[in-house]
C-alpha positions in Angstrom: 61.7 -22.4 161.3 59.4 -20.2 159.5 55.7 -21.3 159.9 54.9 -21.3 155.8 58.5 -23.7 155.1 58.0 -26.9 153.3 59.6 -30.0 153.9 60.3 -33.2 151.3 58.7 -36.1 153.1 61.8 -38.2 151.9 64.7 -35.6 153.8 63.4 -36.3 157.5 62.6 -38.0 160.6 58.9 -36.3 161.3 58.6 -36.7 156.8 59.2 -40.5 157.8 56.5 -40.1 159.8 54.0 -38.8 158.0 54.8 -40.5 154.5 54.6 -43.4 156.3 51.6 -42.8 159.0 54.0 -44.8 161.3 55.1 -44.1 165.1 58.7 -43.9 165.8 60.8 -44.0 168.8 64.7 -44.2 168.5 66.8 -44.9 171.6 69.8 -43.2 170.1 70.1 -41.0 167.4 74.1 -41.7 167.1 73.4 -45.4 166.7 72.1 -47.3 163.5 71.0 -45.7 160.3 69.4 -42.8 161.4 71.9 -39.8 159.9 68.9 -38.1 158.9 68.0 -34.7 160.2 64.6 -33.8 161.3 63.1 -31.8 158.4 64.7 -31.7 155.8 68.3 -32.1 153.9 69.7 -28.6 154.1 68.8 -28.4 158.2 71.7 -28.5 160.4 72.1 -31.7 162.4 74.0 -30.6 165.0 71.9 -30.1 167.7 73.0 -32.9 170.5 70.2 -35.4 169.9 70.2 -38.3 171.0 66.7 -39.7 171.9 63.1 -39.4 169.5 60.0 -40.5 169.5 57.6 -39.1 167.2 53.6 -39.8 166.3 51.5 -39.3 162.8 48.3 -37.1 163.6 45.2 -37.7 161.6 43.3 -40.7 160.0 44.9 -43.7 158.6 43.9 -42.4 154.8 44.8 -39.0 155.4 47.3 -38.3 157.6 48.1 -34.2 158.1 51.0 -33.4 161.0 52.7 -35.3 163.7 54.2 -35.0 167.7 57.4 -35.4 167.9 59.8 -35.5 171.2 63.3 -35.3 171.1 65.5 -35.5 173.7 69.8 -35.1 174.3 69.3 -38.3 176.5 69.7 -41.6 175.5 66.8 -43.8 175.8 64.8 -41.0 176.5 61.5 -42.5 174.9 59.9 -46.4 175.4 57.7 -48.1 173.7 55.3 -47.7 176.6 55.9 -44.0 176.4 55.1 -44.4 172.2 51.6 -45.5 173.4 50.9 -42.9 176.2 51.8 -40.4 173.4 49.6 -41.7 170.7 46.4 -41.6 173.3 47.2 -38.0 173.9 47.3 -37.4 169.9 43.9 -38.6 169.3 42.5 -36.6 172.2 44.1 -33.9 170.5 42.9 -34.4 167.1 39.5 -34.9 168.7 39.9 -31.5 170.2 41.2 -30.3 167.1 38.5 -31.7 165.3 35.7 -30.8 168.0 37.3 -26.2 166.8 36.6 -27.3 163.2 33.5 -28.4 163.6 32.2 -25.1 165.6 33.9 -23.4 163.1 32.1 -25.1 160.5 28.7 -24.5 162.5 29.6 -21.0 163.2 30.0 -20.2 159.3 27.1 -21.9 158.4 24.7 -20.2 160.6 26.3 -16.7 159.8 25.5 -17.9 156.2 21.9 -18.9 157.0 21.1 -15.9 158.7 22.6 -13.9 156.0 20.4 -15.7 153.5 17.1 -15.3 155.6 17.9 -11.8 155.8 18.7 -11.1 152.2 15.0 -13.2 151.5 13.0 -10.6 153.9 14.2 -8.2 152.5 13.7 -9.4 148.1 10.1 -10.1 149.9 
């Protein structure tokens, strides 16, 4: 899937997900109501599924991507698994959160320095 495709949040599993800012884990894909394909409505479904288990990434106001697993086994994914996965996603996000912040740091500082520079020199 191209990197810059947009999903509706109403067409799929990992939309589910983040609409909802709710973990998932299905034990079978072929069982109950869960015809829906992973993305969104036009996607093709055919892909031997069977097993997913899926996390929200981000804060519980503002919720901005998820993990998801999926697996052509049944019962792939447990509950227990559901929170080993979530305790990998906030070390993640903290990671994730720890490049912005550099970043954040990085630009400001450039910025600074720019500013000092451009004051030397009006002096």
């Amino acid at each position: 899937m191209d990197r810059s495709t947009r999903f509706p949040l109403d067409e799929g599993i990992n939309g589910w997900i983040l609409k909802r800012n709710s973990p998932i884990v299905i034990e079978d894909m072929e069982k109950g109501n869960y015809p829906r394909p992973r993305y969104f409505q036009n996607e093709s479904t055919n892909h031997g599924l069977r097993s997913f288990l899926g996390i929200p990434l981000g804060t519980l106001e503002d919720v901005w991507g998820c993990i998801s697993l999926e697996s052509r086994e049944v019962a792939k994914y447990s509950e227990s698994g559901k929170e080993i996965l979530g305790i990998t996603a906030l070390l993640l996000q903290f990671a994730l959160d720890k490049i912005r912040l550099n970043k954040q740091l990085e630009s400001l500082s450039r910025d600074s320095k720019s500013s000092q520079s451009a004051q030397f020199q009006i002096e």
